[in-house]
TITORVO-231445 format. One record per residue (C-alpha): residue number from 1; residue in one letter; x, y, z. Coordinates in nm, 2 decimals. Example, Ala and Ser with C-alpha at 12.3 -4.5 7.8 and 13.67 -1.06 7.14 Angstrom:
REM residues 2
<i 1 aa A c1 1.23 c2 -0.45 c3 0.78>
<i 2 aa S c1 1.37 c2 -0.11 c3 0.71>
//
This chain:
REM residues 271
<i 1 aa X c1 -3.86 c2 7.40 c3 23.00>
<i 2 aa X c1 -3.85 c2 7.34 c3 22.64>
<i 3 aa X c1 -3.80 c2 7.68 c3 22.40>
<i 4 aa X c1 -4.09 c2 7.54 c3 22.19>
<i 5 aa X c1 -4.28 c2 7.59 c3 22.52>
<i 6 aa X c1 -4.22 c2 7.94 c3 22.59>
<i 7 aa X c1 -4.24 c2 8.04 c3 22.21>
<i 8 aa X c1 -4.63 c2 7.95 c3 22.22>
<i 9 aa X c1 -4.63 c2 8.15 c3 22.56>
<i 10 aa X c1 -4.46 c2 8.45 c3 22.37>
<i 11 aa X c1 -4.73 c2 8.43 c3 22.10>
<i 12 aa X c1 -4.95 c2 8.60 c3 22.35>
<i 13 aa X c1 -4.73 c2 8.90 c3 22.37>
<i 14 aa X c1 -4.85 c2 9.01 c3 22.72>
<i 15 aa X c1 -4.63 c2 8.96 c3 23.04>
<i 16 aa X c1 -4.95 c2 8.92 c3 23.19>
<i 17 aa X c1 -5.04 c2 8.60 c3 22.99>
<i 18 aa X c1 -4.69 c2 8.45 c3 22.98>
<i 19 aa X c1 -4.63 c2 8.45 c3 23.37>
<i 20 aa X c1 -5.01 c2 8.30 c3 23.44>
<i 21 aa X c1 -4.89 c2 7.99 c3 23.19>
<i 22 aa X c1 -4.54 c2 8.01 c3 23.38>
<i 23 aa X c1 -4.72 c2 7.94 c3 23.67>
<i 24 aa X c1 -4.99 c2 7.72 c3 23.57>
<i 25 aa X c1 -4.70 c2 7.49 c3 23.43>
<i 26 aa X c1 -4.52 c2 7.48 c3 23.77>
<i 27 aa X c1 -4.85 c2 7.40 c3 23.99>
<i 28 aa X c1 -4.92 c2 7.17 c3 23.71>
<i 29 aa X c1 -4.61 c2 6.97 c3 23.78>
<i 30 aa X c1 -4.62 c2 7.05 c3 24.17>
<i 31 aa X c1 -4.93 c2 7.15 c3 24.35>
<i 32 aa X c1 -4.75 c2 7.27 c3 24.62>
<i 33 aa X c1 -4.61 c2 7.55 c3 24.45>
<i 34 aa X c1 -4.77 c2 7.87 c3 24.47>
<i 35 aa X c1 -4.76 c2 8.26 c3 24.40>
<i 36 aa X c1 -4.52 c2 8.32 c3 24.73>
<i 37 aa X c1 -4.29 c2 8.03 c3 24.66>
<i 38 aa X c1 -4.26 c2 8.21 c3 24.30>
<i 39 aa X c1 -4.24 c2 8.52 c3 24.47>
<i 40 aa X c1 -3.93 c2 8.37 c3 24.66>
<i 41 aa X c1 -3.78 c2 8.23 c3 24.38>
<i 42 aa X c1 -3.72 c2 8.55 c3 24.18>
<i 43 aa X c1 -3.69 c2 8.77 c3 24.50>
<i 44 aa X c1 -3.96 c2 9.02 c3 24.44>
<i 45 aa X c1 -4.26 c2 9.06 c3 24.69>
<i 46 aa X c1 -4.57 c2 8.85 c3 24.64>
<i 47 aa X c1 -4.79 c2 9.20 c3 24.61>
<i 48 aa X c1 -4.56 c2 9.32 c3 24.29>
<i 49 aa X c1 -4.55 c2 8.98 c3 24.14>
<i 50 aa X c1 -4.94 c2 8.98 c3 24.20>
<i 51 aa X c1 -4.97 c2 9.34 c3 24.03>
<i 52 aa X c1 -4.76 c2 9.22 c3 23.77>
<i 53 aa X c1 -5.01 c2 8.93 c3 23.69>
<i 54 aa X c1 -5.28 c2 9.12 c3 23.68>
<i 55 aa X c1 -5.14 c2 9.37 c3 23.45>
<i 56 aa X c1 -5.18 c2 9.66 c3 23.70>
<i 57 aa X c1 -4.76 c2 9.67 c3 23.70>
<i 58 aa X c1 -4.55 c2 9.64 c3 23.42>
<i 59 aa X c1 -4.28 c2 9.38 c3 23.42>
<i 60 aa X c1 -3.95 c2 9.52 c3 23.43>
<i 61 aa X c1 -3.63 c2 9.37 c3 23.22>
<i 62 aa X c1 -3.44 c2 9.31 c3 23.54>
<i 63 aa X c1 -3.73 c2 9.13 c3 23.68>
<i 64 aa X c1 -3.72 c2 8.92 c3 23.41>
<i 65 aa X c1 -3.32 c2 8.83 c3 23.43>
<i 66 aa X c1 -3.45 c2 8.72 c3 23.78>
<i 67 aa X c1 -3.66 c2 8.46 c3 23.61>
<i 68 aa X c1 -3.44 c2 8.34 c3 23.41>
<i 69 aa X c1 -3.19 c2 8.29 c3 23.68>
<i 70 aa X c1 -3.45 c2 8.15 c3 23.92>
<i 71 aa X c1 -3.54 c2 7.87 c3 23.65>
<i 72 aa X c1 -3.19 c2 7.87 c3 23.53>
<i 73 aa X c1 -3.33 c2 7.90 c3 23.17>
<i 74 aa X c1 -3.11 c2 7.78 c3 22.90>
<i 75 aa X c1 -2.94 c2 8.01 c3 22.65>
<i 76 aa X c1 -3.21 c2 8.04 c3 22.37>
<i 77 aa X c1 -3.48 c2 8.02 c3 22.58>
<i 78 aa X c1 -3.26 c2 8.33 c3 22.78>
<i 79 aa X c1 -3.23 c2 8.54 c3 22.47>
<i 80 aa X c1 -3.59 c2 8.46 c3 22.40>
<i 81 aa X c1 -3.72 c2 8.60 c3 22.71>
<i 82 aa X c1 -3.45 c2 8.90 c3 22.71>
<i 83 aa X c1 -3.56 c2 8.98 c3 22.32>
<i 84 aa X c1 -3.92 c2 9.01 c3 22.39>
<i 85 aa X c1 -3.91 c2 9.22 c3 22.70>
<i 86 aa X c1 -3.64 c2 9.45 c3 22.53>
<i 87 aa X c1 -3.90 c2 9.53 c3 22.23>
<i 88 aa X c1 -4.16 c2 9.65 c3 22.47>
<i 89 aa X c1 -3.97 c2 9.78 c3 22.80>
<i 90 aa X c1 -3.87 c2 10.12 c3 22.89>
<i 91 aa X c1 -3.48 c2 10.17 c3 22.83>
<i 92 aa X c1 -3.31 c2 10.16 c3 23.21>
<i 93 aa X c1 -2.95 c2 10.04 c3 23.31>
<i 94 aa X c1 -3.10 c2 9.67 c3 23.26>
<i 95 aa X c1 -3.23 c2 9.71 c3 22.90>
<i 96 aa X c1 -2.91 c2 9.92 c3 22.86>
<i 97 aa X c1 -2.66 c2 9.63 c3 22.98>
<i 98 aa X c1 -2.90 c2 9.38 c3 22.81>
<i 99 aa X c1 -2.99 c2 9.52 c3 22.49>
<i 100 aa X c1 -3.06 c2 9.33 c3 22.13>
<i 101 aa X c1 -2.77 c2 9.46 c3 21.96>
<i 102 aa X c1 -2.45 c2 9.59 c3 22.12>
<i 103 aa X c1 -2.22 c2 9.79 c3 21.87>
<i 104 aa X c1 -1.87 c2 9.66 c3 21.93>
<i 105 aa X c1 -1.59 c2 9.91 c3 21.99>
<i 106 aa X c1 -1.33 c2 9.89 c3 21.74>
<i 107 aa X c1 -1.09 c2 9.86 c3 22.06>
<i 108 aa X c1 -1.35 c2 9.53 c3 22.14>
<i 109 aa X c1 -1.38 c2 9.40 c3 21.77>
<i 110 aa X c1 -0.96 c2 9.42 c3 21.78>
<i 111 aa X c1 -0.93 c2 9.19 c3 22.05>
<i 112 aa X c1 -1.16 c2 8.90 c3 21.90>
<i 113 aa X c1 -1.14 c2 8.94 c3 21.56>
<i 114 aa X c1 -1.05 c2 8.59 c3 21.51>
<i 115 aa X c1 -1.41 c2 8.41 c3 21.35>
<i 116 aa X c1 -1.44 c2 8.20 c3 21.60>
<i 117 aa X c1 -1.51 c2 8.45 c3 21.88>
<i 118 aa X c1 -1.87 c2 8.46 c3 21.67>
<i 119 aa X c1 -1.91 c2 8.16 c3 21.60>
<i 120 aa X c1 -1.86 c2 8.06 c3 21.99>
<i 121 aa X c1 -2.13 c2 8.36 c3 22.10>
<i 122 aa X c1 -2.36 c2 8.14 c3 21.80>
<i 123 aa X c1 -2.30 c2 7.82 c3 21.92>
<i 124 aa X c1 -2.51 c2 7.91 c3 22.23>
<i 125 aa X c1 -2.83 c2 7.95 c3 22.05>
<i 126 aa X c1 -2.80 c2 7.57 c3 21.92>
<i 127 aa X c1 -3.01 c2 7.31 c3 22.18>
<i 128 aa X c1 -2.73 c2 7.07 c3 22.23>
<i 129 aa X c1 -2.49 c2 7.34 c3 22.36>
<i 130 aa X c1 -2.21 c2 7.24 c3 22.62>
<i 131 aa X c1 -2.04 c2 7.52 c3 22.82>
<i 132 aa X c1 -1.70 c2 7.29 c3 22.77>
<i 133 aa X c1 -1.40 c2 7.40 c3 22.56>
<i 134 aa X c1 -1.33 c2 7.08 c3 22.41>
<i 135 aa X c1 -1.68 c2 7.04 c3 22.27>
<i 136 aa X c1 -1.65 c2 7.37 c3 22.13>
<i 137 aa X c1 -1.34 c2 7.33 c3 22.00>
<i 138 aa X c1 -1.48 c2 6.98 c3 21.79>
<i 139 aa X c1 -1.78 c2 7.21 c3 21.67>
<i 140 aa X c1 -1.58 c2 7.47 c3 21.48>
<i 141 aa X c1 -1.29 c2 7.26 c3 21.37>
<i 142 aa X c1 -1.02 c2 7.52 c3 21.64>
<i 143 aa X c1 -0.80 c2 7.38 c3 21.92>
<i 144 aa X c1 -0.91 c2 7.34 c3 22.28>
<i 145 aa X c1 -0.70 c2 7.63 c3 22.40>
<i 146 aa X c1 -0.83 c2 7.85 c3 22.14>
<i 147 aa X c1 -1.19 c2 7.77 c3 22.26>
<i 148 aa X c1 -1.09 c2 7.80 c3 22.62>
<i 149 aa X c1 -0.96 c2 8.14 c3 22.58>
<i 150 aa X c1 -1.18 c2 8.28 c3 22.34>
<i 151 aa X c1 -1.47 c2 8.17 c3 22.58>
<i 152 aa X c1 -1.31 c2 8.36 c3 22.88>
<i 153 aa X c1 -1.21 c2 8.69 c3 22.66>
<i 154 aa X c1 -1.59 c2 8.71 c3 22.59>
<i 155 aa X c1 -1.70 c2 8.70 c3 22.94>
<i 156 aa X c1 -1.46 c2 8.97 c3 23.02>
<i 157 aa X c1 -1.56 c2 9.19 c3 22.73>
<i 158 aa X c1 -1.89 c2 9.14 c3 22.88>
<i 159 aa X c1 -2.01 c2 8.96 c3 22.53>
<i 160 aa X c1 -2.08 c2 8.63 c3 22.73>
<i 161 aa X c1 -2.20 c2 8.62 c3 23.08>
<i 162 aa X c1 -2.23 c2 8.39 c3 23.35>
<i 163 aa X c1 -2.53 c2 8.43 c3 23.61>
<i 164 aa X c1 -2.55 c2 8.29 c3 23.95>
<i 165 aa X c1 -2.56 c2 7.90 c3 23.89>
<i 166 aa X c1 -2.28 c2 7.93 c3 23.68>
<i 167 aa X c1 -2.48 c2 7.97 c3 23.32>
<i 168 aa X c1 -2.34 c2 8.14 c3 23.01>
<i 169 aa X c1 -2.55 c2 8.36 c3 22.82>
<i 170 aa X c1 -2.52 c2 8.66 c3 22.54>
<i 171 aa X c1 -2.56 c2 9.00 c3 22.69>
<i 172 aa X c1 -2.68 c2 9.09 c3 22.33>
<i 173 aa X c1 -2.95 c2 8.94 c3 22.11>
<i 174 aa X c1 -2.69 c2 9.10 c3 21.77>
<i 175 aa X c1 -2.30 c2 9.20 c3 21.78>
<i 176 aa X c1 -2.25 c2 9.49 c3 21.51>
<i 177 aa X c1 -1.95 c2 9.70 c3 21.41>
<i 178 aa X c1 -1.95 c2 10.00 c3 21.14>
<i 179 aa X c1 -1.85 c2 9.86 c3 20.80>
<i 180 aa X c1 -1.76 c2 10.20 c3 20.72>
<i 181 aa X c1 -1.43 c2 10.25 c3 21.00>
<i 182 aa X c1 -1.10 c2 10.16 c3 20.85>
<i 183 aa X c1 -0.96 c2 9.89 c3 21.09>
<i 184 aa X c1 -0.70 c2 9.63 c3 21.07>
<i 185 aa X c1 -0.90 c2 9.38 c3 21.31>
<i 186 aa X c1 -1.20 c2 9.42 c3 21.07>
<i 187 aa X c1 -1.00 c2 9.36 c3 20.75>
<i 188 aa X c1 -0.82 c2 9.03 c3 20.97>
<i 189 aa X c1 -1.22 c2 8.88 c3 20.99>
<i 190 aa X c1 -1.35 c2 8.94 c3 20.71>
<i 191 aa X c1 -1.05 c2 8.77 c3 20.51>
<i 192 aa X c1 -1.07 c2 8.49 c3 20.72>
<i 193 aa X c1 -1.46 c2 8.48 c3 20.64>
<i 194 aa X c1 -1.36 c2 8.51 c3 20.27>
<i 195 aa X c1 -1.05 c2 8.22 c3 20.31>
<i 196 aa X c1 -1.35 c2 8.02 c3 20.45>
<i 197 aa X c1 -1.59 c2 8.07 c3 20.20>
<i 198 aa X c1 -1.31 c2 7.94 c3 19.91>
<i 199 aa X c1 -1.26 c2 7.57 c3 20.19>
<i 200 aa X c1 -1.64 c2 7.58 c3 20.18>
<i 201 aa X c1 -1.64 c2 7.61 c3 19.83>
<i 202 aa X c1 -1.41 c2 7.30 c3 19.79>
<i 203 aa X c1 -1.51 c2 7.11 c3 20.04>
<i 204 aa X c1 -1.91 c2 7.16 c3 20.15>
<i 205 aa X c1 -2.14 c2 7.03 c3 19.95>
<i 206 aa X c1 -2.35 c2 7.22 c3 19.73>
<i 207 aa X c1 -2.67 c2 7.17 c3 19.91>
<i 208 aa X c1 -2.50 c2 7.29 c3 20.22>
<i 209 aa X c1 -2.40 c2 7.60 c3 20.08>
<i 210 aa X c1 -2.50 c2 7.89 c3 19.85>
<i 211 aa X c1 -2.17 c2 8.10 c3 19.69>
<i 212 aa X c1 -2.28 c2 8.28 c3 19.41>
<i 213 aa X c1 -2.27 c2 8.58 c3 19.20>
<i 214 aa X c1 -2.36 c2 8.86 c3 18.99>
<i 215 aa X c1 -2.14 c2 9.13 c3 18.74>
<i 216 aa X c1 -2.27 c2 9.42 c3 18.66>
<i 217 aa X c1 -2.23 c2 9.80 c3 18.53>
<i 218 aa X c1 -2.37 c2 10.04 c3 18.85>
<i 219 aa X c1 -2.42 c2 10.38 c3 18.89>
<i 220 aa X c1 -2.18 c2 10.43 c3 19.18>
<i 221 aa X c1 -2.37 c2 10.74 c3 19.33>
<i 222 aa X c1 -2.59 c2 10.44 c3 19.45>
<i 223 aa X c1 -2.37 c2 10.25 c3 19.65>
<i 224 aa X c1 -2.47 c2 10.39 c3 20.00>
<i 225 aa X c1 -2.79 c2 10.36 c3 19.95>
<i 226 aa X c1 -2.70 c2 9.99 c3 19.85>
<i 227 aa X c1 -2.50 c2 9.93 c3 20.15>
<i 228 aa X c1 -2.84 c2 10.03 c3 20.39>
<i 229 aa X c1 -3.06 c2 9.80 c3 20.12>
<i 230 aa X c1 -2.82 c2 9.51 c3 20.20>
<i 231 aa X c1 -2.74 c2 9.59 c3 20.59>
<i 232 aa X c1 -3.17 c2 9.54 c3 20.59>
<i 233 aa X c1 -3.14 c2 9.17 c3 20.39>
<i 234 aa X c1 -2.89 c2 9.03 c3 20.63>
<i 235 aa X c1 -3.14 c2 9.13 c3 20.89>
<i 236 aa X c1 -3.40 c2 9.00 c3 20.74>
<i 237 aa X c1 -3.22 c2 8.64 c3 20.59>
<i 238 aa X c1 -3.09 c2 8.61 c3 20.96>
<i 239 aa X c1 -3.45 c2 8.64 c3 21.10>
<i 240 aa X c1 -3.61 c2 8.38 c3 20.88>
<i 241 aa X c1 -3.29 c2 8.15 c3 20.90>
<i 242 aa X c1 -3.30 c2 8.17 c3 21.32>
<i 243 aa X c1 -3.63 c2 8.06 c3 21.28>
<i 244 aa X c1 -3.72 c2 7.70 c3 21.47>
<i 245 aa X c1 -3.47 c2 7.46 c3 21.60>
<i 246 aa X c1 -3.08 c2 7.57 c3 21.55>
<i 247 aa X c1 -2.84 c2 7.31 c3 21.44>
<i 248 aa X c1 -2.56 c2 7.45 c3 21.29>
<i 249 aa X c1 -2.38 c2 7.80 c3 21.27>
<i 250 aa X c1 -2.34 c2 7.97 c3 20.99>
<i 251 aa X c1 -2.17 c2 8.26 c3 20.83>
<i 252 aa X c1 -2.38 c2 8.51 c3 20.56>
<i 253 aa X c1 -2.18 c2 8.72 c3 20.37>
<i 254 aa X c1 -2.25 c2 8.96 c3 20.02>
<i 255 aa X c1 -2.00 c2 9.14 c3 19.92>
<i 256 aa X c1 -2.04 c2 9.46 c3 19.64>
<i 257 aa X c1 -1.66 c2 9.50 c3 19.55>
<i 258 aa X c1 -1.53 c2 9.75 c3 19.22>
<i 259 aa X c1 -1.39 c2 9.46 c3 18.93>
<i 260 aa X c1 -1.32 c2 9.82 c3 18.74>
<i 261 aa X c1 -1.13 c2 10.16 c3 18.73>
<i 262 aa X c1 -1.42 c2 10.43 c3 18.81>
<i 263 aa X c1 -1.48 c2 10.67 c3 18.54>
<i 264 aa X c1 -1.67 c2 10.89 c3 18.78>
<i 265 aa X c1 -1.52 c2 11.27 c3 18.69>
<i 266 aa X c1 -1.51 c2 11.23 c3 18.30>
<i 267 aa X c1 -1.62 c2 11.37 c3 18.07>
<i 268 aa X c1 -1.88 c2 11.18 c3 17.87>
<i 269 aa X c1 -2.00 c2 11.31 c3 17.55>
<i 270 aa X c1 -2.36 c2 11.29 c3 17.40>
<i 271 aa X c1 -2.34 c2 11.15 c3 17.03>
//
């Protein structure tokens, strides 16, 4: 099923329409298929499913992790379907276990703070994605080994997981940490996020990249407030940049970093 596909089905936001299409698009391509075979498929009773169509029963997130097992959905088109039933279902152990942003532990963020942990849980939203270490490996420039056992620490910090046939998936639609704990695995990614940014500025070229700038005299009462104002842009940037078809991974960073002493605490005279 192509994501394109289920994105026009998602327009609809209703379960209710989005199943109907589902199934319409499976009789479609065989006429033999029906609303029991479905039924079978995802493992729920043919009355519930029916109830379900019709809008009478809600459709529950674990029901719909049965889907996407039963049609073996690909990554994106996972997330996609996990995404839009999280922003309208009921929180349970599912939505819980499944939800769109899991905050890492520090304990967690410690044991993959190497970049590429990231950029592995990324590479699953692009459409030519291989579950293979040595393809990830050639994508983000790392060895094999580092790829293979990045890939299995992630499945056991239950950041990746594998369904029934075998499939990887994210558990979580966003990974987030507190920028505001002191930790030694945070400081370890973001300098190698900055050391990357100064290879990028080398060697990418400028139309693949955007590093730029701005000095400037604050009011340093301001800064939290800042830090929210900027935690809401990367949100946003991330959204409009994830729209369509995904290609490549990339890394946004902004950093807001002192160049001076503070003179907070003075005394400052009125002439």
């Amino acid at each position: 099923m192509e994501t394109n596909t289920i994105e026009k089905k998602f327009e609809t936001n209703s379960s209710q329409s989005w199943l109907e299409n589902l199934l319409t698009d499976k009789i479609k391509k065989n006429p033999q298929f029906s609303l029991r075979a479905f039924s079978r498929m995802v493992d729920v009773s043919p009355a519930v499913l029916s109830r379900v169509l019709s809008g009478k029963r809600k459709l529950t997130f674990n029901l719909a992790v049965r889907i996407a097992d039963a049609l073996v959905l690909g990554p994106s088109e996972r997330e996609l379907l996990y995404s839009f039933y999280l922003s309208h279902a009921p929180v349970d152990a599912m939505t819980e276990k499944y939800k769109k942003e899991k905050e890492l532990s520090i304990d967690c963020f410690n044991a993959m703070k190497e970049w590429y942990h990231y950029g592995i849980t990324q590479l699953l939203y692009i459409e030519s994605f291989k579950d293979d270490p040595k393809w990830i490996a050639k994508m983000l420039s790392i060895t094999e080994l580092e790829a293979k056992l990045a890939l299995d620490r992630l499945v056991r910090l239950e950041i990746l997981g594998r369904n029934e046939f075998g499939i990887l998936y994210r558990t979580a639609t966003h990974l987030s940490t507190s920028t505001d704990i002191a930790s030694a695995g945070i400081r370890h990614f973001q300098k190698q996020i900055l050391e990357k940014s100064i290879v990028s500025l080398e060697g990418d070229d400028i139309s693949e990249r955007d590093i730029t700038s701005i000095t400037i005299a604050i009011n340093e009462d301001r800064i939290p407030e800042a830090k929210a104002e900027i935690k809401k842009f990367r949100l946003k940037m991330s959204e409009f940049l994830a729209t369509g078809v995904k290609t490549r991974v990339y890394n946004l960073g902004i950093h807001l970093i002192p160049l001076s002493k503070s003179t907070n605490g003075e005394t400052h005279e009125i002439n």
